[in-house]
C-alpha positions, 0 to 999 in steps of 0.5 A: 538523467540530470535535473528530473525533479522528484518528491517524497511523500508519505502515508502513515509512514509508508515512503514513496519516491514520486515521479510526475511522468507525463512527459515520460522521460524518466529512466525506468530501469530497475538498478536505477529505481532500486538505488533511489530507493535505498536508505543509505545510498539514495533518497531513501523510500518503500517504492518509487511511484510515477505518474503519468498521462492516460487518455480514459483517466485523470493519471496513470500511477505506476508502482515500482517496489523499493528492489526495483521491481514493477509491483502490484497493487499499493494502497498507501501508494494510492493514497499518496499518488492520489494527494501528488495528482492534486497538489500538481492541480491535476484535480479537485476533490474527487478522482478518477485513475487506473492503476495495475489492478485496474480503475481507482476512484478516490475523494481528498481533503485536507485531512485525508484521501478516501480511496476506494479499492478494486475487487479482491480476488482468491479468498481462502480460509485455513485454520490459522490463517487467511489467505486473499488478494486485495491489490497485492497478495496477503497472508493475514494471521491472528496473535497475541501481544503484537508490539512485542512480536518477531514480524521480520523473522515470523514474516520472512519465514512465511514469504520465503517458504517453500508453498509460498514461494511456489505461489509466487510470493506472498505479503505477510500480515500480522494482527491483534484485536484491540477491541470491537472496533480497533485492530493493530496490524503490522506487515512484512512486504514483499519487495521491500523485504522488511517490515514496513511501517504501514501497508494499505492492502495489507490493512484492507485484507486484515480488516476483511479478515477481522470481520470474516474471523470475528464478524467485526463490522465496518469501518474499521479503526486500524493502528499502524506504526506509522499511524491510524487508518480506517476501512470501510466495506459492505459486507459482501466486500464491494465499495471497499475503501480505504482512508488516511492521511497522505503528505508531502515531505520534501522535494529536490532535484535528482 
């Protein structure tokens, strides 16, 4: 356990711990991933992240949640594992790799990754709600006054009740319409338990949601508080990408 080197990087303030696995060496337990990822006793992040080799693929990306846990699905995760793979030279421009939820292509540039999203699953419409699976679950909600709102309390009241819980849990996401293009939207996640600063399912399910609730077309402009992202869909919800900045912001050695 001495001497593995990690990386930090981050998408639209969405941390993760980032592990280049392809000697599969490192030791995946979940008390170990868990203290990594906190904040007062680790490195500190929303996830931990290892990369590594698959034969059909460029990588592997496999998503741990900051409990420790194996997760579904994460955009902002993606996006970042994406920029990792290609700053290791792992690639150039374009990618090609498989995730939990299946295969992943994605385009990078200096500015942005592109990520295109798998298939979502389980749509429900409910009167003050939408329900669907981009990746990871998502409850998607519409308010008023969005930077004043209670998201951690409002988000752990949905998560932890008693329907959602029997479901298995749920991410909790809440939006306001800032104009015919633009939503802000701000998540509870699963895992992490808190809110978080930006969560990439989240805003693709939002934005899906925005346009099923109020025909809103794509891409759409999505704010965030750890930055700005865009989704871009058909409207049959195929080709579904979602495109942001992902960086590195430090390095060590563990």
């Amino acid at each position: 356990m001495n001497n593995i080197k990690f990386y930090k990087y981050q998408g639209t303030g969405n941390d993760f711990v980032m592990i280049d696995n392809r000697d599969e060496k490192f030791p995946a337990s979940q008390a170990y991933i868990e203290h990594l990822c906190h904040r007062r006793f680790g490195i500190g992040a929303d996830g931990l992240i290892l990369l590594q080799n698959d034969p059909n693929y460029d990588f592997r990306m496999v998503y741990y949640n900051a409990d420790g846990k194996e997760g579904s699905m994460c955009g902002n995760g993606g996006r970042c594992t994406v920029r990792f793979a290609e700053d290791l030279g792992i690639f150039k421009d374009k990618t090609k790799f498989i995730a939990v939820d299946g295969e992943h292509l994605a385009d990078a540039n200096e500015a942005v990754i592109a990520l295109k999203m798998g298939e979502v699953h389980s749509i429900e419409r409910h009167d003050f709600y939408d329900f669907m699976n981009t990746g990871s679950p998502h409850y998607v909600a519409f308010v008023k006054g969005i930077e004043s709102f209670d998201v951690y309390n409002e988000g752990k009241k949905i998560r932890y009740s008693d329907e959602w819980v029997a479901r298995g849990g749920t991410n909790v996401n809440f939006v306001e319409v800032i104009d015919n293009e633009t939503i802000y939207v701000r998540t509870y996640e699963r895992g992490v338990e808190d809110e978080t600063y930006s969560c990439g399912t989240g805003v693709t399910a939002s934005a899906l949601s925005t346009f099923l609730r109020f025909g809103m077309k794509s891409p759409i402009n999505v704010i965030t508080k750890g930055g700005n992202l865009k989704v871009s869909f058909n409207e049959n919800f195929t080709d579904i990408r979602l495109v942001g900045p992902a960086m590195k912001v430090f390095d060590g050695i563990l």
